[in-house]
PADRENNU-69768 format. One record per residue: y, x negated, z of N, C-alpha, C in turn. Coordinates in steps of 0.05 Angstrom, whole numbers, plus 5000, padded with zeros to 4 digits. Each point is the difference from the previous one (the first is absolute). Layout:
! PADRENNU-69768
YXZYXZYXZ...
//
This chain:
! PADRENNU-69768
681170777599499050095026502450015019500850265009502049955025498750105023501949975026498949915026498850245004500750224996499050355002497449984983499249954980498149944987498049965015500049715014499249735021499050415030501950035008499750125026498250254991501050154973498050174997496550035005500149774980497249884990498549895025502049935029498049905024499950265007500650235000499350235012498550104985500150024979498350114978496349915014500149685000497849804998499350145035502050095020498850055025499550205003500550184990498650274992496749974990499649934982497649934992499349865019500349855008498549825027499350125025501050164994499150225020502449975032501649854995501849825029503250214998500650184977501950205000499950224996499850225017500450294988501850084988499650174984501850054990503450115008498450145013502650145022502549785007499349755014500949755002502049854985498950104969501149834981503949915000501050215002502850035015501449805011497750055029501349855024498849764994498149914977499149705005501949894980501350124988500849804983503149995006501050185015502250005021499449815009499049935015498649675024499249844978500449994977499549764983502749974991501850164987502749894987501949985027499850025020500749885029499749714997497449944999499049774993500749804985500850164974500749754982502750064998501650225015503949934996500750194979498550144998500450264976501050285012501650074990502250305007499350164982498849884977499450214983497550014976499150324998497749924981499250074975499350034977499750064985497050084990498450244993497750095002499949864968497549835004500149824964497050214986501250024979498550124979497549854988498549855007497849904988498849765026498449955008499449825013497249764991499949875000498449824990498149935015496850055002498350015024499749725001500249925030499549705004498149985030499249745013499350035022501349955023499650185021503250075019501249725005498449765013501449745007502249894972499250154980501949944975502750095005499750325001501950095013502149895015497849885030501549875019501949714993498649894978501249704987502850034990500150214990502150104990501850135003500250125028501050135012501749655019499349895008500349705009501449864986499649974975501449804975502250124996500650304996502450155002502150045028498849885021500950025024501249685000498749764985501549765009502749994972498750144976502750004978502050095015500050215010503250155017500049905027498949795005501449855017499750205030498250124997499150155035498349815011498749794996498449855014500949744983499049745014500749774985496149904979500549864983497949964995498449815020499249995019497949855015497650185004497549865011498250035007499650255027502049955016500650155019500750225000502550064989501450265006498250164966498449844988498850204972498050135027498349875010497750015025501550285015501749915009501250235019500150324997501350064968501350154981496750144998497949754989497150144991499050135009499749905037498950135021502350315003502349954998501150265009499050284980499949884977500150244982497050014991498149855017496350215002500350045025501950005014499650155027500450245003502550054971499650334994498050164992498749904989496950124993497049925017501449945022497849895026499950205012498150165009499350185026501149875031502050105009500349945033497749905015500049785016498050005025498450125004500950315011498250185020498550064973500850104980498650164971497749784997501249804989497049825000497549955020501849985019497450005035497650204988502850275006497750254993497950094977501249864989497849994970497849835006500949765012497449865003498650055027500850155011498150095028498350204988501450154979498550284987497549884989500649794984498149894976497749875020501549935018497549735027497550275002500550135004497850295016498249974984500849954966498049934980499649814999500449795016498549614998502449884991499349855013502149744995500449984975498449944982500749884975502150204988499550204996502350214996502349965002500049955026503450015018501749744994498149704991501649805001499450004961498650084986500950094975502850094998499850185017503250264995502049725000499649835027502549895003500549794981497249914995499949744981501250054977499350214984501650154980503849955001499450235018503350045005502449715005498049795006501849705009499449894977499150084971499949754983503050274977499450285000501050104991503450045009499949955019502849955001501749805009498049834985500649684996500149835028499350095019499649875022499049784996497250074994497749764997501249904963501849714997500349924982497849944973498950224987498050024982500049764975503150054991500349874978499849675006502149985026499949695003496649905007498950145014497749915012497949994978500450084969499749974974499949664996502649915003500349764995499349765010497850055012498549855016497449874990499649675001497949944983498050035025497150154986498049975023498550034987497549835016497349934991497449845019498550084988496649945018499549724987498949725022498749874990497649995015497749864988497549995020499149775022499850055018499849725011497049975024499049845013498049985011499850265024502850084999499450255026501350264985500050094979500050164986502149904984501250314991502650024977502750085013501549765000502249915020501950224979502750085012501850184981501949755009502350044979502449814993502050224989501950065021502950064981502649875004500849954972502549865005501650195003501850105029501350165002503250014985499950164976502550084987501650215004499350195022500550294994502949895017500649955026501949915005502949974994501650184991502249774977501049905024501349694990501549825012502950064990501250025027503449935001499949824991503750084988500749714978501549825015501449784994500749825021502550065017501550134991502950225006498950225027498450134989499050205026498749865025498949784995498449865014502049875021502149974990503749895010500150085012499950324995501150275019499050045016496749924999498150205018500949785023500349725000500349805004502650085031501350094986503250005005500850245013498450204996499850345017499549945032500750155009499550065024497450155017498349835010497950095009499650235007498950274995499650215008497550045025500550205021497350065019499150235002500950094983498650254992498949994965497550144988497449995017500649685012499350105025497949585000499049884988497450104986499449834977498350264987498649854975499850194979497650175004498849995018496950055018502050325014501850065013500950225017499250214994500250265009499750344985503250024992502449835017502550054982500449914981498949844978499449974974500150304981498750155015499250184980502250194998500850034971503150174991502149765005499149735002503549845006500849874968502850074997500649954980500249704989499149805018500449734986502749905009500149684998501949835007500249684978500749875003499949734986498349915014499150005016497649795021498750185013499350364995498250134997498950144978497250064996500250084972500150375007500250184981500250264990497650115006501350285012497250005015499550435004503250024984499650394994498550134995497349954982498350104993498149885009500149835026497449985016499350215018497650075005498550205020497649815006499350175032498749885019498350295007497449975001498750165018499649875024500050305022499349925026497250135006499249835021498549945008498749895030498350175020499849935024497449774997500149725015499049795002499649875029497250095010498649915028503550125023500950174997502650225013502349834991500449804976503149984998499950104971502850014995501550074973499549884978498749944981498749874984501650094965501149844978500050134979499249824985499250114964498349904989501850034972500149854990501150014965498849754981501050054979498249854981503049654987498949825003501449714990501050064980503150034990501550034982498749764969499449805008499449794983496050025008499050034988497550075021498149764978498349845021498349874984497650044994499150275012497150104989500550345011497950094983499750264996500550205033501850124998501250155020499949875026501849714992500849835029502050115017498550145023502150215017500649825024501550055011500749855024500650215024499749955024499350105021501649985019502050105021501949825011501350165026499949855021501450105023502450145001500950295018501850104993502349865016498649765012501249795019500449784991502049785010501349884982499849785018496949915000498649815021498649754990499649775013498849774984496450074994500049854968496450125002498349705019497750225009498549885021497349934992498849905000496950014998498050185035499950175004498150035023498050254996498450065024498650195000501350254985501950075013501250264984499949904973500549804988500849934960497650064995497449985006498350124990499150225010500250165022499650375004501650024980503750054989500650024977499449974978498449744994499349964966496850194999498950065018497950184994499750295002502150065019501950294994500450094979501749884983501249954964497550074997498849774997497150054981498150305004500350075022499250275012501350194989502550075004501450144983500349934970500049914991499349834968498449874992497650055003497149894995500649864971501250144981500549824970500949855002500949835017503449774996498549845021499549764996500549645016503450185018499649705022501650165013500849615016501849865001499849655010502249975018500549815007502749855018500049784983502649824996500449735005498949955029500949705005499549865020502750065015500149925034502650095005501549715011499449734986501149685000501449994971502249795006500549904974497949894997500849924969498649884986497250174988498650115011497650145005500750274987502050075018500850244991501850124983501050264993501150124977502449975003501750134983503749934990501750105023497850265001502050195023498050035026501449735022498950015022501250185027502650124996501550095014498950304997498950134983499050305009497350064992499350145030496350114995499350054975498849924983498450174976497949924991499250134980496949944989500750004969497549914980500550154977496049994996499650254970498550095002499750044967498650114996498950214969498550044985498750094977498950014998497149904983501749644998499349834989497649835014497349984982498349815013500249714990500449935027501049694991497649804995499949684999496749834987499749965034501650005025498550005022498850175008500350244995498450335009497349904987499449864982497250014986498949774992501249845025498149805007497849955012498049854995497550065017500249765035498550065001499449875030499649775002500749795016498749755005497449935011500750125024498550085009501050135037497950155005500250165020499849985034500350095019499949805028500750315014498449965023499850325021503249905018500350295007501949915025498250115032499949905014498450035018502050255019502749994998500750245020500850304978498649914974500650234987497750044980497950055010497249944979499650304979501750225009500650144971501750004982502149675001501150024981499149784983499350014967499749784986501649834990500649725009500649844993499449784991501949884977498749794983502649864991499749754988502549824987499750054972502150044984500350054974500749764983498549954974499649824989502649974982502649945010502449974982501849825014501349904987502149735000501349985029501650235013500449995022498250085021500250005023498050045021500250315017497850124984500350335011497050145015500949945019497550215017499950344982497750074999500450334991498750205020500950195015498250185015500650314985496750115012499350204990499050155017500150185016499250215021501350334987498050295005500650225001501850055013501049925034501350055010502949885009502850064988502449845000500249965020499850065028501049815018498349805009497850044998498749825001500449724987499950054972501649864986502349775008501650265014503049825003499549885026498249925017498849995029499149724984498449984983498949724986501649824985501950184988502749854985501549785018500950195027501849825018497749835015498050004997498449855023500349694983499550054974501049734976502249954998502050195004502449974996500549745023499050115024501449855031498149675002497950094989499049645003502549884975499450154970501149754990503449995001501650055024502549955011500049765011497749955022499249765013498449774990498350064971498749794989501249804982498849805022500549704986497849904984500249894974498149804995501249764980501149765018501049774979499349914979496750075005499349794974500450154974500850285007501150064974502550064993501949935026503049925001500750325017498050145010500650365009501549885032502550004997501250065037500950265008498950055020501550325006502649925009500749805019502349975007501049795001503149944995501449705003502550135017502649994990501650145011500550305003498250054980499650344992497050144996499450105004497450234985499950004962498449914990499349934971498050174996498150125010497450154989501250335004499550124969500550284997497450054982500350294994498450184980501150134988499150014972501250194976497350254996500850205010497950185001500350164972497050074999500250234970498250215007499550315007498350214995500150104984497450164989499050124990497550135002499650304990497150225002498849874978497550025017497849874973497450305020500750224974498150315014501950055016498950045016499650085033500649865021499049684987500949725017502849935003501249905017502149885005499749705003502049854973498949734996503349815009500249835007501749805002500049744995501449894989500549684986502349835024499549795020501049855017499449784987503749954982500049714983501649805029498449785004500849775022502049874989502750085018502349804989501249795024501549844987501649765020501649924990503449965012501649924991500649855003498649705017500849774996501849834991501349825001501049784973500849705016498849854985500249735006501849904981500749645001501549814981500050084974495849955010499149994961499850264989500350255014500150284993502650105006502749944998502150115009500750304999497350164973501250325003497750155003498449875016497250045016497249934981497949945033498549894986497950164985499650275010498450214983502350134979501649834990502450164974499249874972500750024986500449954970501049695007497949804990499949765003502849884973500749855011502949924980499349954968497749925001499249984965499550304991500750115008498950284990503150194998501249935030502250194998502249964983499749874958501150064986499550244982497450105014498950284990500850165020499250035029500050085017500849955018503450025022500249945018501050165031499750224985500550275018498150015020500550105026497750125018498150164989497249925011497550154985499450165025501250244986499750295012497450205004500450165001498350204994498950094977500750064973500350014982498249764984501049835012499549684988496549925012499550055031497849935011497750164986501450324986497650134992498749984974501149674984500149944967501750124976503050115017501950014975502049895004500049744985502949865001502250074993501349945005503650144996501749774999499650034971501449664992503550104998502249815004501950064985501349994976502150104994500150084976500749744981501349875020500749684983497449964978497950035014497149884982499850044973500750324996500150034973501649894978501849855009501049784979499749755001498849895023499049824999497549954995498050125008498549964982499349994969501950134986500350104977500549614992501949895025500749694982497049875007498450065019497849835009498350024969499850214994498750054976499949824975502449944999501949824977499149685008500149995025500149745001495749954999498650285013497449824992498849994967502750174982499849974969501349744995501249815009501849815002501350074978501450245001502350124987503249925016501950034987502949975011499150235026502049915019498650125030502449955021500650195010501949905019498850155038497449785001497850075025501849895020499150275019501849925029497849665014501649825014499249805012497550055018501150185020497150115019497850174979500049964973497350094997498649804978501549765006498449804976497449985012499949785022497549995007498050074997500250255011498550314991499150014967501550024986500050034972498049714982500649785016499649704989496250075015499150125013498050005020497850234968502450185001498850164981499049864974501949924989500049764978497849975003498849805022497949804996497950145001499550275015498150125004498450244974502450084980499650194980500749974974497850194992501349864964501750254992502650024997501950115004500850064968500450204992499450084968502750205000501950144978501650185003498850185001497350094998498550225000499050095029500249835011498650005028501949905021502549995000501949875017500350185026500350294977500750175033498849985013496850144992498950125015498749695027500749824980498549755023501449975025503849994992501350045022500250195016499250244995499250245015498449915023497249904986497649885022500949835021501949814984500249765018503150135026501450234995500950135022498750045008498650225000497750125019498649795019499049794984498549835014502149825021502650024993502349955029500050115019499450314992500150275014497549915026498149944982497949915019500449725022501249844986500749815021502050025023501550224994502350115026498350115022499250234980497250185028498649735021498749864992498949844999501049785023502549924996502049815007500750165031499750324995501550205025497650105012497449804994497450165024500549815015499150145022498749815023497849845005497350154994497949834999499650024961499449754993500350004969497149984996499150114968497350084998498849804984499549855019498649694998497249995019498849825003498050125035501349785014501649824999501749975027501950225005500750174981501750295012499050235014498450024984497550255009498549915031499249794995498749895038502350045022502549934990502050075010501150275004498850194990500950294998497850065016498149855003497350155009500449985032501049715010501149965024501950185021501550164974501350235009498850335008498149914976498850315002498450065010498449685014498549995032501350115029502450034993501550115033499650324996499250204978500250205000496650105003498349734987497650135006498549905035501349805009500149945034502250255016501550214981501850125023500549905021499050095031501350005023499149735011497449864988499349725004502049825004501950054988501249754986503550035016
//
């Protein structure tokens, strides 16, 4: 196989894909041996049909032999993105395609794009392959678990570098619209064959693309063409039911906008969204309670681990008129006996909002958060309680509040020793998960036939104690009487 072979065969494979005309062929592969340091070509007599990312592997492996890139993680990343950016449609081409396709419904238009971001490897297909995931069952449905692999990790050398580089401020961070077409850095990732649709949002600049690493089915993200801190207020929800308006198919959420509470990237407006139904969308009710200054919208508490008001009204602003009226009491609500302060030196009470169309209805999920932290809670007291955060010790996000954990990738080999050790096989089990494991011991009869799948359960059932650990009112009836106390200020309104 030589490198002409390699460049043929990706044109060949983009032709069929429908992403090269023919006409093109010329100039694209001109802009490919640019690419890889080639002056010259040779038209090869036989080609071997493969699938284009093959192509692209190899086009890469022949770029670090001759020494045009070094073998790292980074500059292969860099090189990948540049050369599907040659077979990427420009900005405006894509816009226009998908404004064409919108006239025919949404689903159409974010097909086109959804397509086009896994096909030219945007959306990492193969890595996001390598990802263990799975359903367990638990008293509030079927919790999802993935141990996120898709990721690759820098090796300890790059990690030096990234270490050791010089901070860049441009993009700002990886949330910007100048992301899209940037070639990458050591301490930014590759970003040539990213595209962004635009999009007008309650009159600002809004664009929308899909999570390169994505953890459920067409996880798009949503994002200011401003490069502003995210907020929780009235406007975060006219926006999240906008989306849903214009995208009736797609959930549409925020993080929280506190540490702790909230997501990775607190420094720029965004959302994410798609078109995945998660075990909180189809949960049932606790039960239900009027609001007295909004008696056409229905509201009720939802029967799951963390603490989520749900409203349901035909009309969105209405809606978002009832959102912030909960929003603004629980900024100010105190209640100790279940450790809830709104304030000490700072503001602690936020909301992790989630919409979605259910018909015609416009529905919303207001999960009650607090970022608290005391002695005996040092990384807060609604967080992943310390016996747990050897499974889990990341901020429980968005993602996370709606029942899909996002374990890291460490797990997958450690658990693999947890396994060993409840076979009391040779075992080399990490320390933070004996306990855990010795608990299991006593609790199961643990067989090589049945090892996995038990440890599977007994994650999940962690999964459940985090959620759990990160409500506010906990679903006990000293929690619930306690949630009820709250959801008395909405059915007293202006009484109170």
């Amino acid at each position: 196989m030589t490198i002409f072979e390699s460049v043929t065969g990706f044109l060949q494979e983009s032709i069929l894909l429908g992403d090269v005309h023919e006409i093109d062929v010329i100039y694209k592969r001109n802009q490919l041996l640019d690419l890889l340091g080639l002056t010259e070509y040779t038209e090869p007599n036989q080609i071997k049909k493969k699938d284009r990312l093959h192509y692209l592997d190899e086009m890469i492996e022949d770029a670090v032999k001759r020494a045009l890139i070094n073998d790292t993680l980074t500059e292969k990343e860099i090189l990948e993105s540049k050369i599907m950016d040659v077979i990427t449609p420009a900005p405006s081409v894509i816009n226009a395609k998908f404004n064409e396709l919108f006239l025919d419904g949404p689903k159409k238009a974010t097909a086109y794009f959804y397509q086009l971001s896994k096909k030219n490897d945007y959306i990492k297909t193969r890595a996001i392959q390598k990802n263990i995931v799975y359903g367990s069952e638990t008293p509030f449905g079927e919790l999802e678990v993935t141990i996120n692999l898709s990721k690759p990790e820098k090796d300890p050398k790059e990690i030096a570098d990234v270490k050791n580089s010089t901070a860049g401020s441009y993009p700002k961070c990886q949330l910007c619209m100048e992301n899209e077409g940037y070639a990458g850095r050591l301490n930014h990732p590759a970003r040539s064959n990213h595209r962004i649709i635009r999009f007008e949002l309650a009159g600002e600049k809004w664009g929308f693309q899909y999570s390169p690493y994505a953890y459920y089915d067409e996880h798009a993200i949503f994002l200011s063409s401003v490069h502003k801190p995210m907020v929780i207020n009235r406007d975060s929800f006219q926006r999240l039911l906008l989306i849903t308006e214009k995208f009736p198919h797609y959930f549409v959420g925020s993080n929280a906008d506190l540490p702790i509470v909230g997501g990775s990237i607190l420094s720029h407006d965004h959302y994410q969204g798609g078109a995945h139904n998660f075990t909180m969308a189809k949960a049932e009710s606790l039960y239900s309670f009027e609001m007295s200054n909004f008696p056409q919208v229905q509201a009720s508490v939802v029967k799951w681990p963390m603490s989520v008001i749900r409203l349901r009204a035909k009309d969105a602003e209405l809606l978002t008129d009832a959102a912030t009226s909960i929003l603004e009491k629980w900024r100010t609500y105190t209640d100790e006996a279940v450790k809830v302060i709104a304030k000490t030196s700072e503001w602690h009470n936020t909301i992790t909002p989630i919409a979605r169309r259910r018909g015609t209805d416009f529905e919303m999920d207001l999960v009650l958060r607090n970022n608290r932290t005391t002695e005996e809670y040092p990384d807060g007291i609604f967080h992943p309680h310390q016996d747990v955060q050897h499974i889990k010790k990341e901020n429980i996000g968005l993602i996370e509040v709606m029942g899909l954990a996002v374990l890291p990738p460490r797990l997958k080999d450690e658990l693999l020793e947890v396994e060993k050790y409840l076979l009391n096989a040779s075992h080399d089990i990490k320390e933070i998960h004996r306990p855990w494991a010795e608990k299991i011991k006593m609790e199961q009869e643990i067989t090589p036939e049945n090892v996995t799948a038990v440890l599977k359960t007994e994650v999940a059932n962690v999964f459940l104690r985090v959620l759990t650990d990160a409500g506010v009112f906990k679903m006990t009836d000293y929690g619930i009487n306690a949630f009820k106390r709250f959801t008395k200020l909405m059915e007293d309104g202006d009484k109170r």
